[in-house]
Backbone as a ProteinNet text record, in pm:
[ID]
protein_1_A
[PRIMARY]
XXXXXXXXXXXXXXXXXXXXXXXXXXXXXXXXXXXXXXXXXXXXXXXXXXXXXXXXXXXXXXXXXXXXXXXXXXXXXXXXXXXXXXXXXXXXXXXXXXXXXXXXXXXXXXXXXXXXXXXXXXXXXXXXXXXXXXXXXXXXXXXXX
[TERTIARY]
-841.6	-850.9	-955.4	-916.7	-993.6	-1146.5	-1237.5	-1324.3	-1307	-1236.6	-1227.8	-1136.3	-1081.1	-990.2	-1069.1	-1169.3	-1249.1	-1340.1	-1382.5	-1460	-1369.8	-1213	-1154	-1107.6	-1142.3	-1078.2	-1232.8	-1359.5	-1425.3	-1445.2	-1395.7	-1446.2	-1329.7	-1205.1	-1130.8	-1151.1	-1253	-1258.5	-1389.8	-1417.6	-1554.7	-1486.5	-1491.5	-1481.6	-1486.3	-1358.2	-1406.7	-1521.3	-1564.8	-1696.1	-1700.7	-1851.2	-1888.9	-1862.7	-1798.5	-1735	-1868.5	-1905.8	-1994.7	-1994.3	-2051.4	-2060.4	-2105.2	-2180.5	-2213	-2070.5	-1978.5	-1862.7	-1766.1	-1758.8	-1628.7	-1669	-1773.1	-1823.4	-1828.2	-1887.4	-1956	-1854.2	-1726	-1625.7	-1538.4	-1463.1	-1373.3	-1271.6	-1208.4	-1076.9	-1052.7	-1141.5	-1165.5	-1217	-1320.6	-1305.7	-1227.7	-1077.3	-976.4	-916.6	-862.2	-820.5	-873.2	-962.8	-1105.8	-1043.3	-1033	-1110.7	-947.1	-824.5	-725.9	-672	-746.5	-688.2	-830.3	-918.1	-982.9	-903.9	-922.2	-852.9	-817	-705	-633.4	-730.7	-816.7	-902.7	-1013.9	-1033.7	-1185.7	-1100	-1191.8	-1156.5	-1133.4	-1112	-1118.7	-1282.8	-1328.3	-1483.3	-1612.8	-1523.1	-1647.2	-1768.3	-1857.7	-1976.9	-2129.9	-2151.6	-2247.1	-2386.8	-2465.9	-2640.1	-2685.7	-2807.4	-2857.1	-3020.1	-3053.2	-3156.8	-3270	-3359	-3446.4	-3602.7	-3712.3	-3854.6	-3884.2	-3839.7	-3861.4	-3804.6	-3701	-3581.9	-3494.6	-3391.9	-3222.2	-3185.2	-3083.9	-2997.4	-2838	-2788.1	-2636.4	-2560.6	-2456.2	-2340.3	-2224.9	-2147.3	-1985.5	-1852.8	-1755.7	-1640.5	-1683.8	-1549.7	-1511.2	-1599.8	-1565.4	-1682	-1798.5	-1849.7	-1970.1	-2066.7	-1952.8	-1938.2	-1964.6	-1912	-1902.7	-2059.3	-2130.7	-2200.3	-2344.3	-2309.8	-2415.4	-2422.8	-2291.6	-2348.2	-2351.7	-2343.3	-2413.7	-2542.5	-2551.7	-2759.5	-2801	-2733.4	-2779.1	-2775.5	-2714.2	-2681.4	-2745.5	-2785.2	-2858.7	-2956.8	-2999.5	-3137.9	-3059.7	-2976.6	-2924.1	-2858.5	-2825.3	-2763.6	-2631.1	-2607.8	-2544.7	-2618.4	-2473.1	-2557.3	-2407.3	-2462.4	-2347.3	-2403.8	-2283.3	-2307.2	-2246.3	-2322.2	-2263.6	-2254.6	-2167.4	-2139.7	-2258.2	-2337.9	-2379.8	-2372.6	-2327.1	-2253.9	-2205.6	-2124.8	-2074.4	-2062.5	-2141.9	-2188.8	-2037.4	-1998.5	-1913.7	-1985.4	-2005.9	-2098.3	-1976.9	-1852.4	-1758.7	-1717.1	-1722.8	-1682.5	-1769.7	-1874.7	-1970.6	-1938.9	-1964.1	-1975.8	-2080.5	-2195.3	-2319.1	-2279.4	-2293	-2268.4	-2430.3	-2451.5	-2540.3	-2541.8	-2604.5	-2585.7	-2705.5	-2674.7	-2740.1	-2702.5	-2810.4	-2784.3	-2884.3	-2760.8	-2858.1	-2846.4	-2876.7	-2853.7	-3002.2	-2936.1	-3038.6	-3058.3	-3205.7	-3233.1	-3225.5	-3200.4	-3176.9	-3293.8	-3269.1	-3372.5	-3468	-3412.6	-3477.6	-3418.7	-3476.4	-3397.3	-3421.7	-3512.9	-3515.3	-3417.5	-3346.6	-3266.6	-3316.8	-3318.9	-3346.5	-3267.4	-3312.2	-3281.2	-3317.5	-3214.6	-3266.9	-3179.4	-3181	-3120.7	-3102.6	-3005.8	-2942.3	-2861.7	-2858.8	-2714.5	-2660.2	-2502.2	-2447.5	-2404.2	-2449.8	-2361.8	-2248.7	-2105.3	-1966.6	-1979.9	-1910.5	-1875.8	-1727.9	-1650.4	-1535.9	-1477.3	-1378.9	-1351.7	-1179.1	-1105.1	-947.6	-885.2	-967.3	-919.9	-927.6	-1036.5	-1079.7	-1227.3	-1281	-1396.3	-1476.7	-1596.4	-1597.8	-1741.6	-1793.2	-1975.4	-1988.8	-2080.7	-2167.7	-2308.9	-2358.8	-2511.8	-2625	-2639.5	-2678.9	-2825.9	-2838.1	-3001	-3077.5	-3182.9	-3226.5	-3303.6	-3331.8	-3328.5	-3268.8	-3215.2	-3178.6	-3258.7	-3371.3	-3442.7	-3489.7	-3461	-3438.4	-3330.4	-3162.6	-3063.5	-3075	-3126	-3125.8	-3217.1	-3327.5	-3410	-3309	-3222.9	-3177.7	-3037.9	-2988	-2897.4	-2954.4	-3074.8	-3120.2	-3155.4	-3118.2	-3111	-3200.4	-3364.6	-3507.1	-3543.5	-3687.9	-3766	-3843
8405	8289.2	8194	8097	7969.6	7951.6	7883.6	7902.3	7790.3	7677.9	7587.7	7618.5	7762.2	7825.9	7948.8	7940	8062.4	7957.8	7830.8	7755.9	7744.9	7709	7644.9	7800.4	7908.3	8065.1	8052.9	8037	8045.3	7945.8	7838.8	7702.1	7733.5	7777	7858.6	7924.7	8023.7	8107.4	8049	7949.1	7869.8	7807.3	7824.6	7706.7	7586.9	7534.6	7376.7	7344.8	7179.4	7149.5	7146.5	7192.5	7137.2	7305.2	7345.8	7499.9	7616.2	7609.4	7702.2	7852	7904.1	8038	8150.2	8121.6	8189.8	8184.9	8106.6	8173.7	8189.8	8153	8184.2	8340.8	8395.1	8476	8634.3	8577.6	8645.2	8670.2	8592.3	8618.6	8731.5	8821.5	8932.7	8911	8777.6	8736.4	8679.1	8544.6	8434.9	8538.5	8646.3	8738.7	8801.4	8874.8	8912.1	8820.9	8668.3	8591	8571	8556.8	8527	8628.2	8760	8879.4	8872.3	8857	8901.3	8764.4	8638.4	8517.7	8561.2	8627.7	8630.9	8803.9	8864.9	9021.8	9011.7	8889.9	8942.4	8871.2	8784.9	8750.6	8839.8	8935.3	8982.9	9160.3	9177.8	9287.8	9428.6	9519.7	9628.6	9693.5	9688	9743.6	9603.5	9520.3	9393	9443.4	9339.1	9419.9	9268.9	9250.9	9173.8	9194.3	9111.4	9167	9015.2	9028.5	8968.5	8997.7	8837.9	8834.7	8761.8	8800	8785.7	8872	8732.9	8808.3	8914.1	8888.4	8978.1	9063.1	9145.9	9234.2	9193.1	9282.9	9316.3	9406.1	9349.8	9458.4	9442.2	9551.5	9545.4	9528.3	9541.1	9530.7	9562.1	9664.9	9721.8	9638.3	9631	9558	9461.9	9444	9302.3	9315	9473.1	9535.4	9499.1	9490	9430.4	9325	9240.4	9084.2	9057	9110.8	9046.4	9096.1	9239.9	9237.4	9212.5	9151.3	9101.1	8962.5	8919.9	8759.1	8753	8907.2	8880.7	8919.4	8961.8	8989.4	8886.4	8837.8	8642.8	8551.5	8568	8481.3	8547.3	8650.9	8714.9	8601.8	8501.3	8467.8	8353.2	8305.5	8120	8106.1	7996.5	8003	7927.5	7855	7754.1	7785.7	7796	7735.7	7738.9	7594.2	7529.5	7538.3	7567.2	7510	7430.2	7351.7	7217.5	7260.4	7271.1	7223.5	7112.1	7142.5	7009.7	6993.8	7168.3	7123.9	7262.8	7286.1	7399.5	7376.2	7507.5	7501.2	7587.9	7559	7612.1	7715	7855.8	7967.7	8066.7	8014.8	8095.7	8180.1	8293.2	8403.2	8415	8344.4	8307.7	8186.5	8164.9	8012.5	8009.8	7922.6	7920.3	7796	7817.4	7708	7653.6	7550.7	7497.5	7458.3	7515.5	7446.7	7400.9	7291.6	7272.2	7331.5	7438.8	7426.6	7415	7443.9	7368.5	7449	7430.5	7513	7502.5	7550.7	7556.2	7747.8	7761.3	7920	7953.5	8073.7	8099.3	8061.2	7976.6	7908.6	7814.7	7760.1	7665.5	7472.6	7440	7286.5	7186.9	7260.4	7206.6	7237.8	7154.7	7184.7	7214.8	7373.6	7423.5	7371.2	7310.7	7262.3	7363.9	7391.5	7449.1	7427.2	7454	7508.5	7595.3	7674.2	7811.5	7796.9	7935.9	7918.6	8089.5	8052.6	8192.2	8153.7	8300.2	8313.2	8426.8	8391.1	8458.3	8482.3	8619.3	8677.7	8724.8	8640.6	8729.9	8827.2	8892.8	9006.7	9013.2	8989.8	9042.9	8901	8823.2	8707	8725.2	8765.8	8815.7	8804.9	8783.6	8755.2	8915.3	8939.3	9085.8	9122.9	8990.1	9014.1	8830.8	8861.3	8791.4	8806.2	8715	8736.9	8601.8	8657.3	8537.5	8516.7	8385.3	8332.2	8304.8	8283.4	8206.1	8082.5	8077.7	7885.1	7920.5	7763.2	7739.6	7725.4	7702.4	7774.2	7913.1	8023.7	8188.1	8193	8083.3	8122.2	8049.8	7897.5	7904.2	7957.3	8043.8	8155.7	8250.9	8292.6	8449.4	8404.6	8272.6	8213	8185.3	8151.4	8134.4	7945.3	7899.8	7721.8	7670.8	7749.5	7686.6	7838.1	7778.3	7865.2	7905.4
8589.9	8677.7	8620	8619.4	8576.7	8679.2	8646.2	8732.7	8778.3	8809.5	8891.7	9069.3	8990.2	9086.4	9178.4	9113.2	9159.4	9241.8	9200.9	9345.4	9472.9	9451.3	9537.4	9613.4	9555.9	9641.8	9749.5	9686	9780.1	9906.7	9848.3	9939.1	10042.7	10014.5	10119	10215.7	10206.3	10291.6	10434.7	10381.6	10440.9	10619.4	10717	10807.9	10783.4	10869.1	10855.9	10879.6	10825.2	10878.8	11078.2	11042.5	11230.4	11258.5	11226.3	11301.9	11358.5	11456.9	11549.2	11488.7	11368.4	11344.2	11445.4	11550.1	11612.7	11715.7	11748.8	11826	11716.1	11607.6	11504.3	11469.3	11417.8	11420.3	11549.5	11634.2	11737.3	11882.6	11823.8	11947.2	11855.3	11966.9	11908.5	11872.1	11905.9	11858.9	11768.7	11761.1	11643.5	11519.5	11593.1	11402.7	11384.4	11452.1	11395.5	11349.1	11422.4	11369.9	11204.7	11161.3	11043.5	10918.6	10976.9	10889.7	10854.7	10873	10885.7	10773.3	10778.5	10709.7	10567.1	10525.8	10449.8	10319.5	10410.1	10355.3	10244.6	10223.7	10114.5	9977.9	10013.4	9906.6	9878.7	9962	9906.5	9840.2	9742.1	9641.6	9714.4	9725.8	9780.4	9796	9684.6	9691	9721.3	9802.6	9865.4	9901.6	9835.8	9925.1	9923.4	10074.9	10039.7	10093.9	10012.9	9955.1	10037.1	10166.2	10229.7	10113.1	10065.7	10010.4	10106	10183.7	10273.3	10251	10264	10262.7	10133.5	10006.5	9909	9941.5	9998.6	9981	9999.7	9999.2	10010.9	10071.9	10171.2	10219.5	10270.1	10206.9	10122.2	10312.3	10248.5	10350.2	10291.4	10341.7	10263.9	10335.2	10291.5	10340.6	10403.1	10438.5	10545.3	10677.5	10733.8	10876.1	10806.2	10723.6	10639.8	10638.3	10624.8	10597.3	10750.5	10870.4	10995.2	11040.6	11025.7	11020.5	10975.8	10855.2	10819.4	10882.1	10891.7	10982.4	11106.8	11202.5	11309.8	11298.8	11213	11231.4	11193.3	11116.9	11071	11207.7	11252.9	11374.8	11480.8	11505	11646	11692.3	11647.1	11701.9	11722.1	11712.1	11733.5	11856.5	11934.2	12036.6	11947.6	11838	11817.3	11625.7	11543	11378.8	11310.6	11230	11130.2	10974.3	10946.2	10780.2	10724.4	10609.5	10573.8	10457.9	10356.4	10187.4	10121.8	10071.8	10029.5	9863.2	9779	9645.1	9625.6	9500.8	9467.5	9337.5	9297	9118.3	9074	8999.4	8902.4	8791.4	8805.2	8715.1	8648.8	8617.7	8557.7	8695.7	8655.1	8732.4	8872	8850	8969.5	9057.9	9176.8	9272.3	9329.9	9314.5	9371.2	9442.7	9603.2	9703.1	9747.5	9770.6	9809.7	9960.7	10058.8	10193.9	10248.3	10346.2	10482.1	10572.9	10664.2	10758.6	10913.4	11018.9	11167.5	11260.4	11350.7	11495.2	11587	11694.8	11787.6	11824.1	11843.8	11828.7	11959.8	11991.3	12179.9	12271.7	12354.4	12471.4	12389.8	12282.8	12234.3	12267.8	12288.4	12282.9	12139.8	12054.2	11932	11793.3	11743.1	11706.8	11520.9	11471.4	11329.1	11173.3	11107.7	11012.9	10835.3	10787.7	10655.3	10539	10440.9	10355.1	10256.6	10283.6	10211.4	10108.6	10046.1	9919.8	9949.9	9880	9877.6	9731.4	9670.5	9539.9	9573	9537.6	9503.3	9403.5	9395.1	9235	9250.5	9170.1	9161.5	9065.4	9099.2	9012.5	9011.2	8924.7	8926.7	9021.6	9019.7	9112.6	9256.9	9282	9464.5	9449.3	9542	9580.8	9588.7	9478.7	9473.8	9531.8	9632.9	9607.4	9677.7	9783.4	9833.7	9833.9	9777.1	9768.5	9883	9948.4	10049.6	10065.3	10019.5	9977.4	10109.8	10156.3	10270.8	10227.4	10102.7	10010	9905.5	9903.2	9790.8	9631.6	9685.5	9531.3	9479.1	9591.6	9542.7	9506.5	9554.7	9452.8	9323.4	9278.6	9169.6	9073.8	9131.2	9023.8	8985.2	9112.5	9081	8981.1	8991.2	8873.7	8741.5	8712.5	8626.2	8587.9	8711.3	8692.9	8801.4	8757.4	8815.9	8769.2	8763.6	8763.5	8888.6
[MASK]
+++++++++++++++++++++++++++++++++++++++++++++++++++++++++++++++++++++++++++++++++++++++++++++++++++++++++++++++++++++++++++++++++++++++++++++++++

């Protein structure tokens, strides 16, 4: 697979813009709906790595994937992500985001920005690596110091 095909497999699997992760996510239906339209892209041995506070911690499958983004989401009442670029790394996709939300019983609304690096494998998405800035993913890419 070309790696222009390997941005557009990941930018696929993303919500439209504006889309409420904490109910696309955190409702039981909208994530069967989710997990059931993603499946056939992610590899059999998926597995994604939450990079937070100087560690890591993994996550297996798709049950994986949902759990790692509700422990991401436990504290928000409301959080979006925005695209704001997508690096082309070959077999890699380093996404660049904004994102927002409001945190539970807060009325101030949280502003940041994150990155996820994709790795694919056999033409499936084989590895999520999820930054909490975007300058721990471009150290761990190698494009900043």
């Amino acid at each position: 697979m070309v790696s222009e095909e390997n941005v557009d497999l990941v930018l696929g699997l993303y919500p439209p813009p504006g889309e409420d992760y904490v109910q696309l996510f955190g409702n039981d239906s909208l994530w069967t709906e989710q997990a059931e339209a993603m499946a056939p892209f992610l590899h059999q041995d998926f597995d994604c790595v939450q990079h937070q506070f100087g560690g890591a911690k993994r996550y297996v499958g798709l049950d994986g994937l949902r759990a790692f983004l509700l422990d991401w989401m436990a504290p928000w009442a409301t959080y979006v992500v925005e695209l704001e670029e997508a690096i082309d790394l070959d077999d890699r996709v380093l996404l660049l985001n904004r994102d927002r939300g409001y945190r539970e019983g807060s009325p101030l609304e949280v502003r940041g920005r994150i990155a996820a690096l994709w790795t694919i494998r056999d033409g499936k998405i084989a590895r999520l690596d999820a930054y909490t800035t975007q300058a721990e993913a471009l150290k761990a890419v190698r494009l900043a110091e």
